[in-house]
Each structure stands twice: as structure tokens, then as C-alpha cells.
C-alpha positions, -999 to +999 in steps of 0.1 A: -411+466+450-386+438+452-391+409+472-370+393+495-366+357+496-392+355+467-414+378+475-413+416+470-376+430+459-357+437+486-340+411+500-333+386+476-348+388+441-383+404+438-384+435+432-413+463+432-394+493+418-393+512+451-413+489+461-413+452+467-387+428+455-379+395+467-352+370+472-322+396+472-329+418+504-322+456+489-351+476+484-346+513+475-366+545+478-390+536+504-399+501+485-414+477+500-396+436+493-422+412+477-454+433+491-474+454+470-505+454+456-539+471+450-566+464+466-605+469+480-617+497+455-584+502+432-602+541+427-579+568+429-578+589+459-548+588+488-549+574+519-526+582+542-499+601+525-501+576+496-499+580+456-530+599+449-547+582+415-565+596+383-584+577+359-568+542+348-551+534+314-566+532+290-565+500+259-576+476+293-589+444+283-616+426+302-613+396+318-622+367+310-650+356+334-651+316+322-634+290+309-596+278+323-566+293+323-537+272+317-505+280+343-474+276+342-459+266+374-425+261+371-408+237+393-374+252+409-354+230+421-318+254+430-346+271+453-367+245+469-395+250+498-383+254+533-386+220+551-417+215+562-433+234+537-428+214+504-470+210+491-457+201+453-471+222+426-508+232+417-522+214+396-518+234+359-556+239+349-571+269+369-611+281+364-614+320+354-655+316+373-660+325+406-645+339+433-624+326+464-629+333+498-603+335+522-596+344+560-559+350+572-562+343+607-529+361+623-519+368+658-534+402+654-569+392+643-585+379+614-576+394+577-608+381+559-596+386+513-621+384+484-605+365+451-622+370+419-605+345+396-612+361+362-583+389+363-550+370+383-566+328+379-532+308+380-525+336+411-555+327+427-555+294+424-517+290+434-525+305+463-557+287+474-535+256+472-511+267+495-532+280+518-555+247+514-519+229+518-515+246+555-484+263+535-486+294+553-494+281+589-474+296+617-457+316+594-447+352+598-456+385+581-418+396+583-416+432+565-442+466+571-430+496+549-441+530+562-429+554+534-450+580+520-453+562+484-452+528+501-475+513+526-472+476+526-475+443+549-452+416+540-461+380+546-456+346+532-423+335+535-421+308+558-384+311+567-392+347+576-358+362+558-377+371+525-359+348+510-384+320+508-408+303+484-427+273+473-405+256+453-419+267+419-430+302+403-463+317+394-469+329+354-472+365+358-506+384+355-501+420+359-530+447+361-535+464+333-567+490+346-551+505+375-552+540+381-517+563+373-503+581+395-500+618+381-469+632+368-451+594+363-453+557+348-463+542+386-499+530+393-517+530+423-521+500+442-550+516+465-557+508+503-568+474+504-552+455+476-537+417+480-506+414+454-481+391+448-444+398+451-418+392+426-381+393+425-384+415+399-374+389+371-406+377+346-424+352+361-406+350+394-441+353+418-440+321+442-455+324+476-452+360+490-472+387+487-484+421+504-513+436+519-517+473+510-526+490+540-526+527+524-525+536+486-490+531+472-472+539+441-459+511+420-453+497+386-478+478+374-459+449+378-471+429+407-502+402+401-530+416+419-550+385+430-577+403+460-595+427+479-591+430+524-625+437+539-630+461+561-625+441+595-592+431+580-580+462+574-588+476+608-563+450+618-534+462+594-539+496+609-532+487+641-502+468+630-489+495+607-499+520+638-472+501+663-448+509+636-414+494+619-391+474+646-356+476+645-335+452+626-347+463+593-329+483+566-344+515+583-368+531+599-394+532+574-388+496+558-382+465+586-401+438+605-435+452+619-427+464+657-457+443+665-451+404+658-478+391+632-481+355+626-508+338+598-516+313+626-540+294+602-558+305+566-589+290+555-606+290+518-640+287+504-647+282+471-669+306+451 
């Protein structure tokens, strides 16, 4: 998927091959701009007309459960924060222990996401410190895809274009255990995922990401950095249930035709 405005390809940058790009605004076949991700269970299965999974790659290597990862968070100055927005960069030394607890409170109820820093830390912790920061405070989820392969919520660009970010990128740290999708080279980002969007360049994550709302087909290209429980994903189905607005670029791929705002996020350490 490629993101847009730094998040999943689509509108300006990131790109999730149909799927989520972001930062250039064109997505193709269905994909969903800087949102896309696996989450809850990553098993395969389909949900709702999604990629159905078999067993995951194999040659996986376990993660690393302690310790400290060191990130690189590179500063990017041709494509600063929007105003307002500027928190500075994490600080480089993230923990692999533990897990993160935290609640998206939107205008459509609460989206409460599990972290487990071991498999996606400097993701993790780049995106504890924004939400820490109050980064992504009245902010908008601005894209919902709908397509059959594709089933994606969109937030984390303040600007709400898809064409914003933090003012730095995230190191990448793509799965390497998700299930395949039979018959091709795309994985399974299953109902439930949290994943960070990309413009589709190396190391190009910065603040957006998507919440998997049905299992999608993707490349295994998009950091997946947490799990939606069950409460929250009762509320994406009732946002993905009112359906893509107009204004989009079509009927399966546009802002969600019910307005979601992150009104507040909170974190807990684990």
C-alpha cells in the first residue's frame, strides 16, 4: 500500500503495493495509502472477503525479547512536522522487553492496541512517543479502503491530506512470519493488525499507519507494530459499515463516510 502524505502509498510517497503508500496520493488496485497491517491473531483464515492465508514462511527468525534496539530516526528537514505538531525525534535507544499499552480514543469510540516491543521496537517506541507527545490529538483518520484484498483505516496524518509526518523516518522492520496468501508473493495482514505506512521507499515509515479491519493482502513490507482488541474493532466495523465518502479516488478507496477523529491517545508502559 502506498501512503499518502507519509503514510500508506497513495497520495504522496508510501506505498503498500495495492495497498498503502504515502506522501504521493495514487494508490492502485484497490490499495490502501499508508494503512496496512496485520493484526490480532495474524492466522490465516478470511474475514470479510479478504486474502485467505496458509501457513507462514518459513526461515522466520525469533525476536529478540531483551536487550535495546538501536533506531535510526532520521531527521527530515525538506519535509518537516505540520505546525503544531513538531515533538522532535525519539530518543535512539529503544527496549525489545515488554509490551505497550495503548487506547486511541476517536470520535467513534475507543480503539484500545496491544504493542509487544520484541518484533517492531524502534516502531513501537516511535510511536509511544508521539502519542505520549499528544502528536496525534484531534487528528483525523482520513482514508478507509473497502476492496476485496484491502480492508484498511487510515490515520495519523495530522494535516489530514496523507501527505503528513513527523519530521523524521522510522528504520524499517518488516514481518517476516506472516501467513502467504495462496497462489502469490502477498502476505496476509489478518483482521486486527496495527502497521505502519510507508511511501514505499526503504525506511520512509514516520507517523501514519493503518488499522486492519478485515484480512488484506499485502507485501510484507509494512512494520507491523500491534494487535486491536476486540472493543476496538467493534468500532472499525461500524466505521467501515457507514462506508467510503465521496472525495476520494473512488468508491472503494476515500475518506471514511463517517468522520473519525483520534480525539486523545493514551500509553502504558509494559
Amino acid at each position: 500500500m502506498t501512503v499518502r502524505g507519509g503514510m500508506i502509498a497513495g497520495a504522496v510517497g508510501m506505498a503498500l503495493i495495492g495497498m498503502l503508500a504515502a506522501g504521493c496520493g495514487t494508490s492502485t488496485n484497490g490499495s490502501a495509502a499508508s494503512s496496512n497491517g496485520t493484526a490480532g491473531s495474524g492466522t490465516s483464515g478470511t474475514a470479510g472477503g479478504g486474502a485467505t492465508g496458509t501457513s507462514g514462511p518459513t526461515g522466520s527468525t525469533p525476536a529478540q525479547t531483551t536487550g535495546t534496539a538501536q533506531c535510526a530516526f532520521t531527521a527530515t528537514p525538506s519535509q518537516p512536522a505540520p505546525a503544531g505538531h513538531d515533538e522532535g525525534t525519539p530518543p535512539s535507544a529503544a527496549s525489545r522487553a515488554g509490551t505497550v499499552m495503548l487506547t486511541l480514543h476517536t470520535s467513534q469510540g475507543d480503539i484500545p492496541i496491544t504493542m509487544p516491543r520484541a518484533k517492531a521496537p524502534c516502531t513501537v517506541a516511535s510511536f509511544a512517543f508521539l502519542a505520549g507527545k499528544g502528536y496525534f490529538t484531534n487528528t483525523p483518520c482520513h482514508r478507509l479502503t473497502s476492496a476485496d484484498s484491502l480492508k484498511v483505516l487510515q490515520c495519523g496524518d495530522p494535516t489530514g491530506s496523507g501527505t503528513g509526518g513527523p519530521g523524521y523516518t522510522i528504520p524499517d522492520e518488516n514481518p517476516t512470519d506472516l501467513p502467504l496468501v495462496p497462489g502469490g508473493g502477498a502476505s496476509v495482514y489478518a483482521r486486527g493488525t496495527v502497521a505502519m505506512a510507508n511511501t514505499g521507499q526503504p525506511h520512509s515509515g514516520g507517523s501514519q499507519f493503518f488499522l486492519v479491519y478485515a484480512d488484506s493482502a499485502l507485501p510484507p513490507n509494512y512494520a507491523v507494530f500491534g494487535s486491536i482488541a476486540a472493543t476496538g474493532l467493534q468500532v472499525l466495523d461500524k466505521i467501515a459499515a457507514g462506508g467510503v465518502g465521496p472525495g476520494g479516488q473512488g468508491p472503494q478507496d476515500g475518506p471514511p463516510a463517517t468522520p473519525v477523529k483520534i480525539t486523545s491517545a493514551t500509553v502504558a508502559g509494559g
